[in-house]
C-alpha positions in Angstrom: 57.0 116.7 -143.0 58.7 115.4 -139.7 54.8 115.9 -137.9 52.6 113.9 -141.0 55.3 111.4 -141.7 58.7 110.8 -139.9 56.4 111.3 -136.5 54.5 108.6 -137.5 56.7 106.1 -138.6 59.3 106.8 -136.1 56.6 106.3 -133.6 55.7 102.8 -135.1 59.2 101.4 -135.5 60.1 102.2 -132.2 56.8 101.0 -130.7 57.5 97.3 -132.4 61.1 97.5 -131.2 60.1 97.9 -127.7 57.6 95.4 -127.4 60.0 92.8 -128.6 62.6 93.9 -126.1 60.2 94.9 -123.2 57.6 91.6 -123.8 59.6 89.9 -120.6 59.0 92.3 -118.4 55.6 92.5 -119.7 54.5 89.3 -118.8 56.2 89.3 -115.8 54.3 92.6 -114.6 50.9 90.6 -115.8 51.7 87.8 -114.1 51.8 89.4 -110.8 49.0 91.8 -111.7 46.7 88.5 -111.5 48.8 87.1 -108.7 47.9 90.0 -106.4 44.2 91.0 -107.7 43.1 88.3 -110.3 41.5 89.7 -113.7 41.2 91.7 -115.3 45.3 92.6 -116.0 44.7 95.1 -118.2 43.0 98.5 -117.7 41.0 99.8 -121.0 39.0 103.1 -121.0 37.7 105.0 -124.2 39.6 108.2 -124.6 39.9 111.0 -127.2 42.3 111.4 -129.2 43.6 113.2 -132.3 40.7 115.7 -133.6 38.8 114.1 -130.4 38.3 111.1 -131.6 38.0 108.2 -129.6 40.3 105.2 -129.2 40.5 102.3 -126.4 43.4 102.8 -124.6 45.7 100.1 -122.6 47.4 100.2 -118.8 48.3 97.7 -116.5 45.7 97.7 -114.3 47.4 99.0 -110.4 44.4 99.4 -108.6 41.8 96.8 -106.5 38.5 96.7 -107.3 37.5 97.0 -102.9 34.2 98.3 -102.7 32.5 99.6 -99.5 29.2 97.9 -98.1 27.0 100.1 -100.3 29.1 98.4 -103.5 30.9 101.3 -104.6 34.7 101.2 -105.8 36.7 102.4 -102.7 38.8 106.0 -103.3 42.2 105.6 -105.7 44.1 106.2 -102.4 42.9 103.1 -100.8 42.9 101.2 -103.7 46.3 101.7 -105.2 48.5 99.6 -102.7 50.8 96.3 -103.1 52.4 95.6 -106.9 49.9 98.2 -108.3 51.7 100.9 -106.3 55.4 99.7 -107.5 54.1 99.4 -110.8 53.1 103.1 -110.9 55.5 104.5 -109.5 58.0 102.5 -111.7 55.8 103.9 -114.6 55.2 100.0 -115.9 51.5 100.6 -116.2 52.7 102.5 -119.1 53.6 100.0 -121.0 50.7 98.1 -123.0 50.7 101.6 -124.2 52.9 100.4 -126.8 50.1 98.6 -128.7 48.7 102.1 -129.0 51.1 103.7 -130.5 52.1 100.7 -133.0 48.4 101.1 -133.7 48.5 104.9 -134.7 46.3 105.8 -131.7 48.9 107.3 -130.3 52.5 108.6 -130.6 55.1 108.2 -128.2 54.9 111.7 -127.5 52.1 114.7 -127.4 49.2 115.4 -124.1 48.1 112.9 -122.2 44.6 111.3 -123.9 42.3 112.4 -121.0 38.5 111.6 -119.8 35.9 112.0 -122.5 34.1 113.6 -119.9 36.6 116.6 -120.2 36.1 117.2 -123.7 33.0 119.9 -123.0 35.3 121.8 -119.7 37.9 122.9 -122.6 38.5 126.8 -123.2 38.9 126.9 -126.9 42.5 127.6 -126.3 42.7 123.9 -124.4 41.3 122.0 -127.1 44.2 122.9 -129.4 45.8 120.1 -127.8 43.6 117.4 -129.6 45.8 118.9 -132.7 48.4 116.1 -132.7 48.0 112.7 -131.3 48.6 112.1 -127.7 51.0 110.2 -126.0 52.9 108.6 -123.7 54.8 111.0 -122.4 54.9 114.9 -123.5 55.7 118.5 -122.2 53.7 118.6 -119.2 54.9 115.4 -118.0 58.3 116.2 -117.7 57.1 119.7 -116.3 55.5 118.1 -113.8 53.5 115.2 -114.6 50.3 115.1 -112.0 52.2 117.4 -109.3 50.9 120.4 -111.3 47.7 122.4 -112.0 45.2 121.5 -115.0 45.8 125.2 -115.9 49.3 124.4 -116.1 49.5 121.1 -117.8 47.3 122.2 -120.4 49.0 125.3 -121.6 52.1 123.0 -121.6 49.9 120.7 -123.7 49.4 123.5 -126.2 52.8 125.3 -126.1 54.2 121.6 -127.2 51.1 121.6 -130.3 52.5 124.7 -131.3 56.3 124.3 -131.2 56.2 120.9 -132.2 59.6 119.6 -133.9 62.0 116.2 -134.2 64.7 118.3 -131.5 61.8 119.0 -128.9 60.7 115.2 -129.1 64.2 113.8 -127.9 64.5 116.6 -125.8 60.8 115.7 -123.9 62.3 111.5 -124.3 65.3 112.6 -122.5 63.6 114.0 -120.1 60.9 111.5 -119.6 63.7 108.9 -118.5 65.5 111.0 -115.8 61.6 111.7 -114.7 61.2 107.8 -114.5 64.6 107.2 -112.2 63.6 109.7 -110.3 60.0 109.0 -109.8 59.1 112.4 -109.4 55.8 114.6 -110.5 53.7 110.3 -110.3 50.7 112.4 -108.3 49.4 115.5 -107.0 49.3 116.7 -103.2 46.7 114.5 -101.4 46.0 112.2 -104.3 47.0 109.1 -105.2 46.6 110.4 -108.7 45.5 113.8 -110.5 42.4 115.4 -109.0 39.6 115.4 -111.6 39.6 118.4 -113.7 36.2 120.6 -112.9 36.9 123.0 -115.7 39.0 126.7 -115.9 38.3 129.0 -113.8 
Protein backbone atom coordinates (compact mmCIF):
# COMPACT_ATOMS: atom_id res chain seq x y z
CA UNK A 1 0.00 0.00 0.00
CA UNK A 2 2.53 2.72 1.32
CA UNK A 3 5.00 1.56 -1.98
CA UNK A 4 1.90 1.74 -4.94
CA UNK A 5 0.13 4.58 -3.31
CA UNK A 6 1.03 6.74 -0.29
CA UNK A 7 4.79 6.64 -2.04
CA UNK A 8 3.48 8.18 -4.80
CA UNK A 9 1.30 10.72 -3.66
CA UNK A 10 3.50 11.73 -0.85
CA UNK A 11 6.08 12.17 -3.38
CA UNK A 12 3.88 14.47 -5.59
CA UNK A 13 2.55 16.76 -2.83
CA UNK A 14 5.74 17.36 -1.43
CA UNK A 15 7.37 17.86 -4.80
CA UNK A 16 4.67 20.90 -5.65
CA UNK A 17 5.23 22.20 -2.09
CA UNK A 18 8.76 22.61 -2.67
CA UNK A 19 8.81 24.19 -5.85
CA UNK A 20 6.55 26.87 -4.62
CA UNK A 21 8.75 27.51 -1.65
CA UNK A 22 12.18 26.79 -3.26
CA UNK A 23 11.19 28.74 -6.90
CA UNK A 24 13.46 31.86 -5.43
CA UNK A 25 16.27 30.27 -5.01
CA UNK A 26 15.73 28.55 -8.20
CA UNK A 27 15.90 31.37 -10.31
CA UNK A 28 18.38 32.91 -8.45
CA UNK A 29 20.79 29.70 -8.99
CA UNK A 30 19.67 30.04 -12.93
CA UNK A 31 20.33 33.31 -13.11
CA UNK A 32 23.92 33.04 -12.20
CA UNK A 33 24.22 29.64 -14.03
CA UNK A 34 23.85 31.97 -17.37
CA UNK A 35 25.76 34.72 -15.71
CA UNK A 36 28.85 32.60 -15.31
CA UNK A 37 28.61 30.22 -18.52
CA UNK A 38 25.59 31.40 -20.69
CA UNK A 39 23.01 28.62 -21.95
CA UNK A 40 22.07 26.19 -21.63
CA UNK A 41 21.00 26.52 -17.49
CA UNK A 42 19.65 23.31 -17.39
CA UNK A 43 21.36 19.95 -17.70
CA UNK A 44 19.00 17.05 -19.36
CA UNK A 45 20.23 13.53 -20.05
CA UNK A 46 17.96 10.40 -20.88
CA UNK A 47 18.11 7.93 -17.95
CA UNK A 48 16.40 4.71 -16.90
CA UNK A 49 14.16 4.46 -14.69
CA UNK A 50 11.50 2.29 -13.05
CA UNK A 51 11.48 -1.25 -14.90
CA UNK A 52 14.37 0.60 -17.09
CA UNK A 53 12.52 2.74 -18.60
CA UNK A 54 13.64 5.86 -19.83
CA UNK A 55 12.83 9.44 -18.73
CA UNK A 56 14.60 12.96 -19.31
CA UNK A 57 16.00 13.99 -16.31
CA UNK A 58 16.70 17.74 -14.93
CA UNK A 59 20.05 19.38 -13.08
CA UNK A 60 21.35 22.63 -12.94
CA UNK A 61 23.91 22.54 -15.26
CA UNK A 62 27.72 23.13 -12.92
CA UNK A 63 30.01 22.38 -15.51
CA UNK A 64 31.69 24.63 -18.67
CA UNK A 65 31.48 23.37 -21.82
CA UNK A 66 35.90 24.26 -22.38
CA UNK A 67 37.00 22.09 -24.98
CA UNK A 68 40.72 21.38 -25.89
CA UNK A 69 42.16 22.37 -29.46
CA UNK A 70 41.05 18.96 -30.94
CA UNK A 71 37.18 20.16 -29.80
CA UNK A 72 36.66 17.75 -27.16
CA UNK A 73 34.82 18.70 -23.74
CA UNK A 74 37.73 19.24 -21.19
CA UNK A 75 37.80 16.44 -18.00
CA UNK A 76 34.87 17.08 -15.15
CA UNK A 77 37.75 18.20 -12.97
CA UNK A 78 38.64 21.11 -15.01
CA UNK A 79 35.34 21.89 -15.90
CA UNK A 80 33.57 22.02 -12.64
CA UNK A 81 34.89 25.38 -11.20
CA UNK A 82 33.22 28.91 -10.16
CA UNK A 83 29.20 28.88 -9.23
CA UNK A 84 28.99 25.28 -10.71
CA UNK A 85 31.31 24.08 -7.92
CA UNK A 86 29.26 25.89 -5.03
CA UNK A 87 26.25 24.79 -6.56
CA UNK A 88 27.31 21.05 -6.17
CA UNK A 89 28.67 21.00 -3.36
CA UNK A 90 25.61 22.93 -1.85
CA UNK A 91 23.63 20.03 -3.70
CA UNK A 92 21.41 22.94 -5.72
CA UNK A 93 21.87 21.14 -8.96
CA UNK A 94 19.46 18.94 -7.36
CA UNK A 95 16.89 20.85 -7.51
CA UNK A 96 14.91 20.94 -11.03
CA UNK A 97 14.74 17.50 -9.95
CA UNK A 98 11.55 18.38 -8.40
CA UNK A 99 9.82 18.55 -11.75
CA UNK A 100 10.71 14.85 -11.88
CA UNK A 101 9.32 13.74 -9.25
CA UNK A 102 5.94 15.88 -9.53
CA UNK A 103 6.00 14.16 -12.90
CA UNK A 104 6.15 10.53 -11.46
CA UNK A 105 9.58 9.92 -13.06
CA UNK A 106 10.90 9.87 -9.96
CA UNK A 107 10.27 9.76 -6.26
CA UNK A 108 12.04 11.70 -3.74
CA UNK A 109 13.67 8.67 -2.64
CA UNK A 110 15.05 5.22 -4.20
CA UNK A 111 18.90 4.64 -6.48
CA UNK A 112 20.15 7.14 -8.17
CA UNK A 113 18.79 6.97 -12.18
CA UNK A 114 22.25 6.17 -13.75
CA UNK A 115 23.77 6.07 -17.52
CA UNK A 116 21.81 4.09 -19.93
CA UNK A 117 24.96 2.91 -20.94
CA UNK A 118 25.10 0.89 -17.55
CA UNK A 119 22.06 -0.89 -18.00
CA UNK A 120 23.94 -4.09 -19.97
CA UNK A 121 27.21 -4.03 -16.93
CA UNK A 122 24.32 -5.05 -14.26
CA UNK A 123 24.69 -8.60 -12.43
CA UNK A 124 21.21 -9.73 -12.19
CA UNK A 125 21.34 -9.01 -8.60
CA UNK A 126 22.04 -5.08 -9.58
CA UNK A 127 19.18 -4.64 -11.78
CA UNK A 128 16.80 -5.28 -8.89
CA UNK A 129 17.30 -1.75 -8.27
CA UNK A 130 15.24 -0.65 -11.38
CA UNK A 131 12.35 -2.22 -9.01
CA UNK A 132 11.09 1.11 -7.53
CA UNK A 133 11.58 4.50 -8.99
CA UNK A 134 14.71 6.27 -8.43
CA UNK A 135 15.39 9.27 -6.68
CA UNK A 136 16.75 12.00 -5.34
CA UNK A 137 18.35 10.95 -2.69
CA UNK A 138 18.32 7.15 -1.26
CA UNK A 139 20.47 4.57 0.79
CA UNK A 140 23.59 4.78 -0.83
CA UNK A 141 23.66 8.33 -0.74
CA UNK A 142 23.59 8.81 2.75
CA UNK A 143 26.07 5.75 2.95
CA UNK A 144 28.27 7.47 1.13
CA UNK A 145 27.09 9.21 -1.80
CA UNK A 146 30.07 9.09 -4.74
CA UNK A 147 32.98 8.51 -1.91
CA UNK A 148 32.10 4.74 -2.23
CA UNK A 149 32.53 1.80 -4.61
CA UNK A 150 29.85 0.84 -7.47
CA UNK A 151 29.91 -2.53 -5.64
CA UNK A 152 28.89 -0.86 -2.63
CA UNK A 153 26.38 1.65 -3.72
CA UNK A 154 24.58 -0.86 -5.54
CA UNK A 155 24.05 -3.42 -3.01
CA UNK A 156 22.86 -0.47 -0.94
CA UNK A 157 20.57 0.29 -3.92
CA UNK A 158 19.05 -3.20 -3.54
CA UNK A 159 19.13 -3.71 0.25
CA UNK A 160 16.76 -0.27 0.16
CA UNK A 161 14.38 -2.23 -2.91
CA UNK A 162 14.08 -4.92 -0.56
CA UNK A 163 13.42 -3.27 2.77
CA UNK A 164 11.56 -0.61 1.48
CA UNK A 165 8.97 1.08 4.02
CA UNK A 166 7.39 4.73 5.09
CA UNK A 167 10.01 4.55 8.53
CA UNK A 168 13.14 3.85 6.25
CA UNK A 169 12.13 6.89 3.82
CA UNK A 170 12.29 9.60 6.79
CA UNK A 171 15.02 7.83 8.11
CA UNK A 172 17.14 8.03 4.48
CA UNK A 173 15.37 12.17 4.38
CA UNK A 174 16.86 12.70 7.69
CA UNK A 175 19.83 11.72 6.77
CA UNK A 176 20.10 13.27 3.41
CA UNK A 177 19.90 16.76 5.20
CA UNK A 178 22.70 16.33 7.83
CA UNK A 179 24.61 14.83 4.48
CA UNK A 180 23.78 18.23 2.79
CA UNK A 181 25.23 20.56 5.92
CA UNK A 182 27.88 18.65 5.98
CA UNK A 183 28.79 18.31 2.38
CA UNK A 184 30.23 15.08 2.74
CA UNK A 185 30.45 11.74 0.37
CA UNK A 186 29.80 15.00 -3.03
CA UNK A 187 32.74 12.86 -4.98
CA UNK A 188 35.06 10.10 -5.03
CA UNK A 189 39.00 10.17 -4.51
CA UNK A 190 40.50 11.92 -7.58
CA UNK A 191 37.28 12.76 -9.22
CA UNK A 192 35.45 15.62 -9.38
CA UNK A 193 32.51 13.19 -9.60
CA UNK A 194 32.00 9.30 -9.50
CA UNK A 195 34.36 7.36 -11.82
CA UNK A 196 32.43 5.63 -14.51
CA UNK A 197 31.26 2.26 -13.64
CA UNK A 198 33.21 -0.51 -16.00
CA UNK A 199 31.01 -3.33 -14.71
CA UNK A 200 31.56 -6.03 -11.44
CA UNK A 201 34.24 -7.63 -11.14
Amino acid sequence: MYKNFFKPLFDRILALILIIILSPIMIVVAILIYLWDGRPVIFTQKRPGFREKIFKIYKFRTMTNERDKDGNLLPDAERLKGIGKIIRSLSLDELPQLFNVLKGDMSFIGPRPLLIEYLPLYNERQKKRHNVKPGITGWAQVNGRNAISWEQKFEYDVWYVENLSFLLDMKILWMTVLKVLKRSGISQDGHATMEKFKGSK
